[in-house]
LOKOLNU-673360 format. One record per residue: residue number from 1; residue in one letter; x, y, z of N, C-alpha, C in turn. Coordinates in pm, whole numbers, plus 50000, padded with zeros to 5 digits. Atoms other than C-alpha are relative to their C-alpha. Example, Ala and Ser with C-alpha at 12.3 -4.5 7.8 and 13.67 -1.06 7.14 Angstrom:
num|residu|n.east|n.north|n.up|ca.east|ca.north|ca.up|c.east|c.north|c.up
1|A|50089|49881|50000|51230|49550|50780|50090|50120|50000
2|S|49918|49881|49994|51367|49894|50714|49923|50109|50073
END
This chain:
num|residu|n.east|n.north|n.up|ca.east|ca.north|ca.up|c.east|c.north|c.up
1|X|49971|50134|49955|06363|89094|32666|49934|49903|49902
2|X|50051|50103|50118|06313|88815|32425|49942|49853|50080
3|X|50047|50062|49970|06074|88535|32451|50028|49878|49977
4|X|49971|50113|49993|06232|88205|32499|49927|49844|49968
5|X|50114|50141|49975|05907|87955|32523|50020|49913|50087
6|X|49984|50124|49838|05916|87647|32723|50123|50022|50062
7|X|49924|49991|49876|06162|87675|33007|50083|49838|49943
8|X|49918|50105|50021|06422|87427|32896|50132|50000|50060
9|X|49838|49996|49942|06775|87281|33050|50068|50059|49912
10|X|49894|49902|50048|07064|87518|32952|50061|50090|50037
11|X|49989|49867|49975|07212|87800|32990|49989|50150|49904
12|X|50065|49832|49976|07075|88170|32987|50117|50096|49954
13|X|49919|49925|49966|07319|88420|32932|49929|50194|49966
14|X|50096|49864|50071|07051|88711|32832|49883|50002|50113
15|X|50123|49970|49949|06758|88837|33007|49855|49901|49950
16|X|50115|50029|50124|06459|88615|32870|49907|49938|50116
17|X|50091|50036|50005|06132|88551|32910|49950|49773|50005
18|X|50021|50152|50038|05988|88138|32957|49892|49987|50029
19|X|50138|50054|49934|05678|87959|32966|50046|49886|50115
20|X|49940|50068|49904|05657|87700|33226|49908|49866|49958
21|X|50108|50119|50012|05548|87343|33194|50106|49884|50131
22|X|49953|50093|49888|05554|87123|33534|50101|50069|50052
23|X|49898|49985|49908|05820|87156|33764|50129|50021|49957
24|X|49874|49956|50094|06140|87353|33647|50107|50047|50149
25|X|49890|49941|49920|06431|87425|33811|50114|50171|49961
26|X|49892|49908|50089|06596|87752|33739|50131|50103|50096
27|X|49898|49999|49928|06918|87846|33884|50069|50134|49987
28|X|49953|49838|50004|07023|88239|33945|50163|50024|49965
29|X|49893|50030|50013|07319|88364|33781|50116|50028|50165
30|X|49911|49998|49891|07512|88436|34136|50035|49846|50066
31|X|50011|50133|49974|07425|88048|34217|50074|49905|49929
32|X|49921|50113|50102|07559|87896|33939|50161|50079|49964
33|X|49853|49970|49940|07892|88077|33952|50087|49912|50133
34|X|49962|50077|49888|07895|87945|34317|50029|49867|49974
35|X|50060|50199|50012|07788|87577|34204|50160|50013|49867
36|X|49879|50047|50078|08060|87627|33884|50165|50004|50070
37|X|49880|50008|49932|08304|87754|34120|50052|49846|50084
38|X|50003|50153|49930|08287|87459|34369|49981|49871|49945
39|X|50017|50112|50105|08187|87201|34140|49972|50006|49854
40|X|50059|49953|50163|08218|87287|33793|50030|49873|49958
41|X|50036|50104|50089|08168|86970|33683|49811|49972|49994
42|X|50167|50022|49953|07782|86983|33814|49944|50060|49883
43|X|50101|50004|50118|07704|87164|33488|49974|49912|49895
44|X|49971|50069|50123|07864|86943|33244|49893|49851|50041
45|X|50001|50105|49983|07682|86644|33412|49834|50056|50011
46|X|50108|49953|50006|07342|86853|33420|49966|49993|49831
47|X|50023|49994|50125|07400|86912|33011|49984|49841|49987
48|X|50006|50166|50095|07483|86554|32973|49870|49902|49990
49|X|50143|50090|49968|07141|86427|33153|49897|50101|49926
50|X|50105|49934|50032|06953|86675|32972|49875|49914|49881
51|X|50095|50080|50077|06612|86524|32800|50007|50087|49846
52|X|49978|49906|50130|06598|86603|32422|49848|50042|50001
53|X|50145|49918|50025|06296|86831|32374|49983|50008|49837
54|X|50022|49996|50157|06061|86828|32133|49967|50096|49910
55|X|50018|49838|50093|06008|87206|32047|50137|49955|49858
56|X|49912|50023|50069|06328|87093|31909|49972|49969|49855
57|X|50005|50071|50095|06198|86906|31633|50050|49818|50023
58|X|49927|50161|49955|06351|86570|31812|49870|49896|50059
59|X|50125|50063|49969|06028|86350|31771|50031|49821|49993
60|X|50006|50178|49952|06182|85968|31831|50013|49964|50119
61|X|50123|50045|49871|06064|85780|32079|50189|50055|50136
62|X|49892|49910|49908|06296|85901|32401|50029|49848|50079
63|X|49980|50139|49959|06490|85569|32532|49983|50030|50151
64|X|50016|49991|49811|06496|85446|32918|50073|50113|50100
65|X|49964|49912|49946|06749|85658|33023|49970|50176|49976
66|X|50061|49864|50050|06551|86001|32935|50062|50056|49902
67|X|50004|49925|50057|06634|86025|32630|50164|50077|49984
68|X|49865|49901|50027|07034|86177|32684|50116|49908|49935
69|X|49882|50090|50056|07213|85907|32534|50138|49926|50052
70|X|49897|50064|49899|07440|85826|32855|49975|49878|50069
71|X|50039|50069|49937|07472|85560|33019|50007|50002|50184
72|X|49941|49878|49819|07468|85552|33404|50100|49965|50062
73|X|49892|49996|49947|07778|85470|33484|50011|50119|50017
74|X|49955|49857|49959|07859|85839|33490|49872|50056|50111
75|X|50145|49952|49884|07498|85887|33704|50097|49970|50148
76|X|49949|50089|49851|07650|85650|33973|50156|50072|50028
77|X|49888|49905|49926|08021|85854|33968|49957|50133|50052
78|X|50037|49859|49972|07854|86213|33983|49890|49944|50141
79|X|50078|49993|49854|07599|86074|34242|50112|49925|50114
80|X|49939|50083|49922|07887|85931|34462|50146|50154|50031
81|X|49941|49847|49986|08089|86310|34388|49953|50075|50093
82|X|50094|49932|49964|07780|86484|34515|50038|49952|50168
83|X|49971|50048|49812|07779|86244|34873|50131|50014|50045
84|X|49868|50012|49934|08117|86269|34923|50009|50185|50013
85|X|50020|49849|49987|08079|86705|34832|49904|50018|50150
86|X|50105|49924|49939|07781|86711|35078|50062|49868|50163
87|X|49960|50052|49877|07939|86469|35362|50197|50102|50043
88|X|49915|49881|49919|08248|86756|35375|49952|50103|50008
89|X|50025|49885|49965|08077|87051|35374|49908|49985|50121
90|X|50105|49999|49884|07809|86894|35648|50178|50008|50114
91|X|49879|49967|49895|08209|86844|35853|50044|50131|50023
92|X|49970|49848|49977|08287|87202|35784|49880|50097|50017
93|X|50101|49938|49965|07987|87318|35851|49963|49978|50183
94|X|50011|50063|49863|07952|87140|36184|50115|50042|50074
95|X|49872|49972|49906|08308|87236|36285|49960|50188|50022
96|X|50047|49874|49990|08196|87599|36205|49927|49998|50092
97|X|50127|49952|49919|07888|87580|36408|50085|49944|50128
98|X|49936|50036|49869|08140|87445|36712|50121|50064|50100
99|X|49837|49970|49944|08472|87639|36684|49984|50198|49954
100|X|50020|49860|50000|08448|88028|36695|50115|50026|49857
101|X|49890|49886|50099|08654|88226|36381|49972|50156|49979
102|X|49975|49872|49975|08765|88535|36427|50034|50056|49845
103|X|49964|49941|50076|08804|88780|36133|50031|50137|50027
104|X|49958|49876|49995|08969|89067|36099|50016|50139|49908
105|X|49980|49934|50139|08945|89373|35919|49999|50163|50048
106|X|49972|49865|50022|09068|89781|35859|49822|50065|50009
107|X|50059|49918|50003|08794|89975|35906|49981|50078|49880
108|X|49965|49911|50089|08921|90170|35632|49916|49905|49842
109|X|50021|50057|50122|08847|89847|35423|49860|49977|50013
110|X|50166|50020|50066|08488|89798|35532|49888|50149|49955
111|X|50094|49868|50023|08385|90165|35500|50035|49984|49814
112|X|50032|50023|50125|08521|90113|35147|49900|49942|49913
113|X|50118|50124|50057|08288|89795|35052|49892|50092|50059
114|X|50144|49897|49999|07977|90008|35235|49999|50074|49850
115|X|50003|49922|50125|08055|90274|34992|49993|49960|49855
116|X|50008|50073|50118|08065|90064|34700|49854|49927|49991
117|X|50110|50066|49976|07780|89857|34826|49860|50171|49957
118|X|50080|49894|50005|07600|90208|34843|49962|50085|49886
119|X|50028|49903|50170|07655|90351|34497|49952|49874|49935
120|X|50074|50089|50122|07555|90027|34347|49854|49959|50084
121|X|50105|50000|49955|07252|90008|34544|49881|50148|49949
122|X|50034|49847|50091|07176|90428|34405|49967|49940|49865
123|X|50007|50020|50129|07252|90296|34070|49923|49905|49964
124|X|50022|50062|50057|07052|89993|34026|49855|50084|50072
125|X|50144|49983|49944|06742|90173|34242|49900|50110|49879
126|X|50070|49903|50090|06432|90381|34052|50028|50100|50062
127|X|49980|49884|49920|06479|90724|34130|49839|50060|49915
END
């Protein structure tokens, strides 16, 4: 596993190693599938606010808006995306927690998924 250094915004696509400075956010790959699935714009608007670091070599002074060179008009559409994302899923979430759903399924098909679930549970365990 290779050693990355400071914990910086981006994306990962390797196993690695980070140091940590202050408060980091780091986002699992099963999560960020979810988050690109449902809102794949949430990365592009994560890259865009990203601060320029100075491991980088990027040593001028970092302007008001941290440094990403946007302005916030796009802050104020993505934060107005976000409330409008998180005022339907609180409705479908609330209708869920009110209205029963029934699912249905073969037997045949969940003994399959066990079994699958079960060899990849063998295979990733120490023996």
């Amino acid at each position: 596993m290779r050693y990355a250094g400071v914990a910086r915004t981006g994306l990962v696509h390797t196993p690695t190693l980070m140091g940590e400075a202050g408060t980091e956010l780091v986002i699992d790959a099963p999560t960020l599938a979810r988050i690109n699935m449902r809102a794949p714009q949430f990365t592009n608007f994560v890259m865009r606010n990203r601060v320029n670091q100075r491991m980088d070599g990027n040593y001028s002074a970092i302007d008001s808006n941290g440094g990403n060179g946007s302005g916030g008009a796009d802050n104020g559409a993505m934060m107005a995306l976000l409330v409008s994302t998180i005022d339907r899923n609180s409705a479908l979430l609330q209708y869920l927690a009110e209205n029963r759903i029934e699912a249905y399924t073969l037997l045949s098909e969940f003994e399959k998924k066990r079994d699958l679930r079960d060899k990849s549970l063998a295979k990733g365990s120490l023996k």
